[in-house]
PAKEGU-314357 format. One record per residue: residue number from 1; residue in three letters; z, y, x of N, C-alpha, C in turn. Coordinates in steps of 0.1 Angstrom, whole numbers, plus 5000, padded with zeros to 4 digits. Last residue first. Example, Ala and Ser with C-alpha at 12.3 -4.5 7.8 and 13.67 -1.06 7.14 Angstrom:
residues 2
[voba 2,SER,[5071,4978,5128],[5071,4989,5137],[5079,5000,5129]]
[voba 1,ALA,[5078,4943,5132],[5078,4955,5123],[5078,4967,5132]]
***
This chain:
residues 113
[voba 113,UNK,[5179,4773,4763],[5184,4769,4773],[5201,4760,4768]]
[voba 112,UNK,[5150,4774,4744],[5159,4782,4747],[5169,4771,4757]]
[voba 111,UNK,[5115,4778,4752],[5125,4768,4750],[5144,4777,4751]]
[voba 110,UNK,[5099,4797,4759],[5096,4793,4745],[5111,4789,4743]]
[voba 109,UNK,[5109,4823,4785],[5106,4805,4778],[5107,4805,4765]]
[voba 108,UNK,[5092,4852,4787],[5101,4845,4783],[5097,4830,4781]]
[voba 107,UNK,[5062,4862,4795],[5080,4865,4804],[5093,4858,4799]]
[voba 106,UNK,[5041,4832,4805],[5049,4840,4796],[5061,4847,4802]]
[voba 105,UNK,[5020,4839,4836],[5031,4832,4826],[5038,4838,4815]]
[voba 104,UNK,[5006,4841,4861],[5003,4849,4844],[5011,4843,4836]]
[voba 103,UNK,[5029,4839,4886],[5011,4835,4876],[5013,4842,4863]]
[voba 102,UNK,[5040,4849,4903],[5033,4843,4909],[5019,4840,4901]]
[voba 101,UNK,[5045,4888,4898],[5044,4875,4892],[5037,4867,4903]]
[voba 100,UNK,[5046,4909,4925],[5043,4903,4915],[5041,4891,4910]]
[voba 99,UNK,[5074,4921,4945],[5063,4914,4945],[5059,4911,4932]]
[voba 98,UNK,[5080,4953,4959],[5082,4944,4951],[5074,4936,4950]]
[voba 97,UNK,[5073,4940,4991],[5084,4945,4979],[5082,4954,4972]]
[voba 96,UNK,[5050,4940,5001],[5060,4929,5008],[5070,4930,4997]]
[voba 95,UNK,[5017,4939,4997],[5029,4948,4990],[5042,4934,4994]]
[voba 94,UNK,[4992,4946,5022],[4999,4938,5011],[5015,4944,5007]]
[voba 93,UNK,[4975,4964,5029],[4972,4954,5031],[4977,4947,5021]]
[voba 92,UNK,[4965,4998,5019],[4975,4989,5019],[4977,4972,5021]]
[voba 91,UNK,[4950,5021,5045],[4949,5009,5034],[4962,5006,5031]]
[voba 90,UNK,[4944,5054,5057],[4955,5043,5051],[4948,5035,5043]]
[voba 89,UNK,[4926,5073,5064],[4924,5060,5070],[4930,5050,5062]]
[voba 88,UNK,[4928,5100,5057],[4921,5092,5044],[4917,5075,5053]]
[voba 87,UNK,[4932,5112,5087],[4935,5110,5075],[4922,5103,5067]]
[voba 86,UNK,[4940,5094,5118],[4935,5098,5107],[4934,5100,5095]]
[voba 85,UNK,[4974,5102,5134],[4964,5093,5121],[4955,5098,5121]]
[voba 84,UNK,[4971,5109,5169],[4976,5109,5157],[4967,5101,5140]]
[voba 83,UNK,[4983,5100,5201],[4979,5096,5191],[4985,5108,5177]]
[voba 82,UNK,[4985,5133,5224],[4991,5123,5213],[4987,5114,5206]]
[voba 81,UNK,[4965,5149,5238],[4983,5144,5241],[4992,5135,5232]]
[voba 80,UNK,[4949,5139,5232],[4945,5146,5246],[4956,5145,5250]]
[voba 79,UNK,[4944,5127,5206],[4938,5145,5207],[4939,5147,5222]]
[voba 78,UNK,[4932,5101,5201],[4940,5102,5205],[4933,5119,5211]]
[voba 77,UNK,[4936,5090,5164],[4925,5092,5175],[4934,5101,5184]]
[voba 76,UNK,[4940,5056,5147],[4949,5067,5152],[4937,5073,5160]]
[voba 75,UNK,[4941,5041,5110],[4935,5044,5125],[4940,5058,5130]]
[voba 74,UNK,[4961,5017,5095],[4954,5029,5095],[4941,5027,5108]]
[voba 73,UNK,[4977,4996,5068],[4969,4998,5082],[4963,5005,5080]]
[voba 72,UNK,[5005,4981,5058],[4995,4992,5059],[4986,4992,5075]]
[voba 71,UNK,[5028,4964,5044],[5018,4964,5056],[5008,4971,5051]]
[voba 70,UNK,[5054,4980,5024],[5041,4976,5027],[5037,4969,5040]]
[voba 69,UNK,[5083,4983,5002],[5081,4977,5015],[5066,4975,5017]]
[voba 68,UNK,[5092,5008,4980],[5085,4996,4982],[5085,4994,5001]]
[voba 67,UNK,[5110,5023,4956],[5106,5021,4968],[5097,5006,4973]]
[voba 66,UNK,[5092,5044,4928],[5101,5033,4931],[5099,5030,4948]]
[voba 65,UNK,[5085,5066,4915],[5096,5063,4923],[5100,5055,4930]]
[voba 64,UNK,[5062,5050,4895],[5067,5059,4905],[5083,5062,4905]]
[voba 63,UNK,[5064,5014,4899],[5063,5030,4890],[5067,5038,4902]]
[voba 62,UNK,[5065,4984,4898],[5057,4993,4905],[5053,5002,4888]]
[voba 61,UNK,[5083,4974,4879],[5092,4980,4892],[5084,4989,4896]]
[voba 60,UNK,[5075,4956,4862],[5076,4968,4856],[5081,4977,4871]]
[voba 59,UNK,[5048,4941,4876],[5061,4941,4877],[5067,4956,4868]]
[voba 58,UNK,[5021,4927,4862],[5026,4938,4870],[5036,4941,4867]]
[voba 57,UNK,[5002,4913,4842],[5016,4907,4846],[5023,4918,4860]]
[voba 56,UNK,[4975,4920,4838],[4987,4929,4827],[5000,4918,4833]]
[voba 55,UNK,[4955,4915,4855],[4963,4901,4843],[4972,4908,4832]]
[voba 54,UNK,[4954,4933,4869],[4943,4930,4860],[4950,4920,4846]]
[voba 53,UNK,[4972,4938,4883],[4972,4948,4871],[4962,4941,4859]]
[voba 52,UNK,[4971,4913,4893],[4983,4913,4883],[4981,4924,4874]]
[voba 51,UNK,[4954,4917,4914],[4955,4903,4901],[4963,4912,4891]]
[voba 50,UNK,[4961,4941,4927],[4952,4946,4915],[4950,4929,4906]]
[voba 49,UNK,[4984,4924,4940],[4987,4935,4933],[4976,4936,4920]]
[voba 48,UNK,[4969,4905,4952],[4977,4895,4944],[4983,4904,4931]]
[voba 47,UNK,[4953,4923,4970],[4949,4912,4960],[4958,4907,4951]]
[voba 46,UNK,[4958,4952,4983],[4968,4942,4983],[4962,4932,4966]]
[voba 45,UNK,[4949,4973,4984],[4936,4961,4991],[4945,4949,4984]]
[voba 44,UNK,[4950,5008,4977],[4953,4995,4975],[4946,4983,4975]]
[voba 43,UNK,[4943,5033,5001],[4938,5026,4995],[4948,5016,4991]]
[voba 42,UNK,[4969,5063,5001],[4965,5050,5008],[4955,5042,4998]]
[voba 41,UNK,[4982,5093,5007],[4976,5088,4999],[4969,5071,5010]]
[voba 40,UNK,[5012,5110,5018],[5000,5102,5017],[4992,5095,5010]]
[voba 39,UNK,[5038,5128,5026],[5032,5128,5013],[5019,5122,5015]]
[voba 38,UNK,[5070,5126,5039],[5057,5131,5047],[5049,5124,5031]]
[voba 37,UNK,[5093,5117,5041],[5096,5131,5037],[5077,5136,5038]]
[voba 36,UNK,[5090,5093,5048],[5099,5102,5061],[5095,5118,5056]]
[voba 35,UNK,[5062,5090,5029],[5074,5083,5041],[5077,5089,5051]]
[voba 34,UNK,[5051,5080,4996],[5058,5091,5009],[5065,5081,5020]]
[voba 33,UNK,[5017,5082,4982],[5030,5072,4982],[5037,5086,4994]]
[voba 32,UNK,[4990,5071,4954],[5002,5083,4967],[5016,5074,4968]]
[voba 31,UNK,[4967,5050,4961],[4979,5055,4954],[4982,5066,4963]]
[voba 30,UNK,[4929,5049,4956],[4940,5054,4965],[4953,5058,4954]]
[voba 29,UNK,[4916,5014,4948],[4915,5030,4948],[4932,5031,4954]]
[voba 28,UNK,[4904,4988,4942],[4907,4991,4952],[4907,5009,4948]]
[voba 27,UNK,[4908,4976,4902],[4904,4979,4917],[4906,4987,4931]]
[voba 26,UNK,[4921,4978,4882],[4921,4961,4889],[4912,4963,4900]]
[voba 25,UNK,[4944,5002,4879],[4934,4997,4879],[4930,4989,4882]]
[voba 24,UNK,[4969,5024,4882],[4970,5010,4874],[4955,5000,4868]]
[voba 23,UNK,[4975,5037,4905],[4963,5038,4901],[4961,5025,4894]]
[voba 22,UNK,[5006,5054,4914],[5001,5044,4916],[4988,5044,4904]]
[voba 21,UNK,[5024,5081,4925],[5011,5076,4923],[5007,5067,4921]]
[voba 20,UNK,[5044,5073,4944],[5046,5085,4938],[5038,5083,4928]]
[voba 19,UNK,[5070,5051,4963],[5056,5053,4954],[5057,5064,4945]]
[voba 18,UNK,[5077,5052,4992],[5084,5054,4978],[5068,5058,4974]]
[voba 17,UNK,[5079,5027,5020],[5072,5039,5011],[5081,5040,4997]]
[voba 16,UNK,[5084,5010,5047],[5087,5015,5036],[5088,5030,5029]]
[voba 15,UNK,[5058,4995,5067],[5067,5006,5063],[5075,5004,5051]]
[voba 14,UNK,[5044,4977,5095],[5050,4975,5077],[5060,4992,5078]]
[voba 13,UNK,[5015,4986,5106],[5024,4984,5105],[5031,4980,5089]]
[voba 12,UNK,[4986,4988,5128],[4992,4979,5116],[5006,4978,5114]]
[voba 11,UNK,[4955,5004,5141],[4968,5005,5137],[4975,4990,5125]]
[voba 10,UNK,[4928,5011,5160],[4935,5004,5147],[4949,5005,5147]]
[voba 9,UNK,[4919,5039,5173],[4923,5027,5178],[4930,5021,5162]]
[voba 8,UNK,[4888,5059,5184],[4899,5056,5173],[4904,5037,5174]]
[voba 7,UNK,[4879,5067,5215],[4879,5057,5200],[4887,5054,5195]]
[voba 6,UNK,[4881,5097,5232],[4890,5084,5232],[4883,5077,5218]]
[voba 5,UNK,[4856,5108,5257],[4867,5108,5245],[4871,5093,5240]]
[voba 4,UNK,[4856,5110,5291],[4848,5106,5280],[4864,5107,5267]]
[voba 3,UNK,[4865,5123,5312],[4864,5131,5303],[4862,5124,5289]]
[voba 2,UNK,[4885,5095,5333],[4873,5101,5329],[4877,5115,5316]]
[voba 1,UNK,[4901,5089,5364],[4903,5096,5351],[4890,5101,5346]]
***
């Protein structure tokens, strides 16, 4: 058993978040989001997401309130008895739900049916 201290260890999970915050920008900055009653802030990395703010094809869904499904990834340091997060670690890898347009397409068909 050594004294030496522990290195923060990576983390990767999917959660389900309710979005409180979201940063309707075509770049990487922190949304708020909650989970299990607990209030965090996470970078958005998720590409296909800031495509879409960028493209203005962003699901009307991502608002606040809304729930979502992520992969997230942090980092944990371990105090002696417990892993705990670090704060301001959270990324969002990728947004599992809701998802965004595949492509920039019109919302309606020209053609009527």
């Amino acid at each position: 058993v050594t004294d030496a201290p522990y290195k923060p260890e990576p983390r990767t999970a999917t959660w389900d978040v309710t979005l409180i915050k979201p940063v309707l920008m075509p770049i990487a900055r922190r949304w708020r989001f909650v989970r299990d009653g607990i209030e965090f802030s996470a970078e958005m990395q998720d590409k296909n997401i800031l495509q879409a703010i960028h493209d203005k094809t962003l699901p009307i869904q991502i608002a606040e309130g809304v729930t979502m499904k992520v992969e997230i990834t942090y980092r944990e340091i371990y105090t002696g008895s417990a892993w705990v997060p670090i704060p301001g670690s959270y990324k969002i890898k990728r947004v599992l739900h809701p998802l965004p347009p595949l492509s920039a397409g019109p919302l309606f068909s020209p053609h009527r049916p």
